[in-house]
C-alpha angles and dihedrals in degrees: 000000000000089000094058105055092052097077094047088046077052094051106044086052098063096035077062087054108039082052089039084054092049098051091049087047094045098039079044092055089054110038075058095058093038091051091051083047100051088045089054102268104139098161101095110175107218102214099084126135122288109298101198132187092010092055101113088051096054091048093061090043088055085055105052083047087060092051087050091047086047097051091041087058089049098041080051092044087047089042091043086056097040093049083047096052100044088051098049098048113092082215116112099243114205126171115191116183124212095279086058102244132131123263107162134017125169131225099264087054088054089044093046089054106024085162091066101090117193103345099169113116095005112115113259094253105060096048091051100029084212116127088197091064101046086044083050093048096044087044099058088043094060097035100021098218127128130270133207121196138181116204139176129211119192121220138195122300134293084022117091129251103269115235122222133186111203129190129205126206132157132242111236124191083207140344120296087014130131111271115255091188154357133246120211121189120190120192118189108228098164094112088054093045090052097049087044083057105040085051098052090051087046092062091033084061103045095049087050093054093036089054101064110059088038093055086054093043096057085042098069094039093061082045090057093039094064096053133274102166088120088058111046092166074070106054094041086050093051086052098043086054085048098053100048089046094049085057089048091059093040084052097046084054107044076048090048086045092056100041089059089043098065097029082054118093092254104061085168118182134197094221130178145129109321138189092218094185099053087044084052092041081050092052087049097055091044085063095031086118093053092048094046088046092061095037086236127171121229109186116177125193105192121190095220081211096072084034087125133033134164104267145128103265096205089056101050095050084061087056096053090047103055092047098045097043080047085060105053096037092065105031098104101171111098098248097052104191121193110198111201130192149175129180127163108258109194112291088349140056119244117212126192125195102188118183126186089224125127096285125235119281110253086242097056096039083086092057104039095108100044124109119275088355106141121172099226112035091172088080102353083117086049093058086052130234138106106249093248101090097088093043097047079048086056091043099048093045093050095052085056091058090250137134123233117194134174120223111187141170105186104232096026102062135259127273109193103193118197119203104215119182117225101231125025115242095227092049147262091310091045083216 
């Protein structure tokens, strides 16, 4: 008998360790799995060997591996679109946590404050510097209700502050919930405060300037209407101030006109080929009175070879004549001389009006072509005028697809020279 269970002893020997074999293959199979899985390798291939007696949990295992595939994919599609939709917004986009400290900014943000280097993780005051931000942003995450600021940062000299309005919400997981963060937008409105501003100053001016000769003008009409038919010097002399102060409104409007007209998107010219020294000789002898009256001296030095050029001839006689009648009004020594000339320049002429006047002080070279800007406002009415010449100069030039450019000493007189180019790109008519 002995002998014969020896060989069943044998066999099931080895049958223990045949199975004992196939568990260790198959737990090995999927500790393996589990292991790839637990350092982030979700990409179990599904063709290993056989994994008995643990297949059915591999095979749930294999499952879960393809959920996690398919939410990875999704997190990366959502990620994809967020990145591409913070990217593409002109909105400055900032996330601050609860320990105040910067997780996620966009590329208008980076572009708003280039000089903001690595601001993630960083708290929020330290990056912008601003109390009134990190107060804002403490303030929605323990209340949770929206804030609106409005913040200026100041730049580099000669640029202007820029204005921001910033607004302030809180990240909720779900409603009623604490905030987790906080979302900061900053748009950037400088260019409309500046236009707000620039359009309040622009009716300030003109009612002001609108103002004075009406306030004359109603003066000597109450001085007519009671009466002056006993003094008839009086009543020539109160015409006479109503007169000069009608032309100066109908001046100040045909200015204003023009000055629409070509801020306005159809700056539209009647170009065409022009003889730009007789329209300047033209402009001399208009003025020739004036010129006689102050004993000043004009000398012009025209190249014949930028004699002509494609412009609108009505235009730049305006030109010439705001910078010539500029010229004579604030040259106060008793030989006003007026030096004019014109050289090719390229594909351009360059034309120079130089006067011997007082100059123009270095802070008020920035604003010379701005409207309503005088020097001297102390008798800059006196000298006549409506503010607008300078400005109207710029506009034209600029519709012409020229340059116009001050060069002053004070002291030593001012030289405006204007780039003009010899044909106009859009053709003789500029239409």
């Amino acid at each position: 008998m002995i002998w014969l269970a020896l060989p069943v002893a044998v066999a099931v020997a080895l049958g223990t360790a045949f199975l004992i074999l196939r568990v260790a293959k198959g737990w090995r199979v999927l500790r393996g799995d589990l292991r790839r899985l637990a350092c982030g390798d979700i990409a179990i291939a599904e063709s290993q060997p056989d994994s008995w007696p643990f297949a059915k949990t591999r095979a749930d295992l294999l499952r879960i591996a393809g959920h996690l595939r398919q939410l990875d994919r999704q997190v990366a599609d959502e990620g994809l679109s967020l990145r591409t939709i913070l990217s593409s917004m002109k909105e400055g986009i900032l996330i601050v946590n609860r320990e105040r400290r910067i997780t996620l900014v966009n590329d208008a943000l980076c572009s708003q404050f280039p000089e903001i280097k690595s601001p993630l993780g960083r708290p929020v005051l330290e990056v912008f510097r601003r109390h009134e931000l990190e107060q804002a942003a403490s303030a929605v995450l323990d209340g949770g209700r929206i804030r609106r600021l409005e913040m200026s940062f100041p730049q580099p000299a000669p640029a202007l502050p820029r204005q921001f309005d910033v607004h302030v919400a809180p990240l909720l997981v779900s409603p009623g919930s604490p905030a987790q963060a906080v979302l900061a937008v900053f748009q950037d409105v400088t260019e409309v405060r500046t236009l707000e501003a620039a359009r309040r100053e622009f009716v300030a001016n003109v009612s002001h300037e609108f103002r004075t000769p009406l306030t004359i003008i109603n003066g000597y009409v109450e001085t007519l209407l009671d009466g002056t038919d006993d003094d008839p010097a009086m009543v020539g002399l109160s015409l006479q101030a109503i007169h000069r102060n009608v032309q100066r409104l109908a001046l100040l409007i045909d200015d204003l006109l023009t000055i629409s007209s070509f801020e306005g998107r159809a700056r539209l010219l009647e170009c065409r080929k022009t003889d730009l020294q007789r329209t300047f000789e033209s402009v001399v002898e208009n003025f020739r009175p004036d010129i006689e009256s102050r004993s000043a001296l004009v000398e012009v030095d025209w190249n014949p070879g930028v004699r002509h050029a494609e412009a609108d001839q009505r235009r730049m006689e305006q030109v010439f004549s705001n910078l010539l009648e500029n010229a004579l009004r604030y040259v106060e020594t008793g030989e006003p001389r007026i030096s004019v000339q014109a050289e090719p320049d390229g594909d351009g002429l360059l034309f120079s009006i130089s006067d011997n006047g007082p100059g123009i002080p270095y802070e008020d070279q920035a604003h010379i072509f701005e409207r309503f800007y005088r020097v001297r406002k102390d008798r800059a009415r006196d000298a006549g005028g409506t503010g607008l010449g300078l400005s109207i100069v710029k506009n034209i030039v600029l519709a012409h697809g020229g340059t116009v450019l001050l060069e002053s000493t004070p002291g030593n007189g001012a030289t405006f020279r204007i780039r003009m180019p010899i044909r106009q790109k859009t053709g003789p008519t500029g239409k």
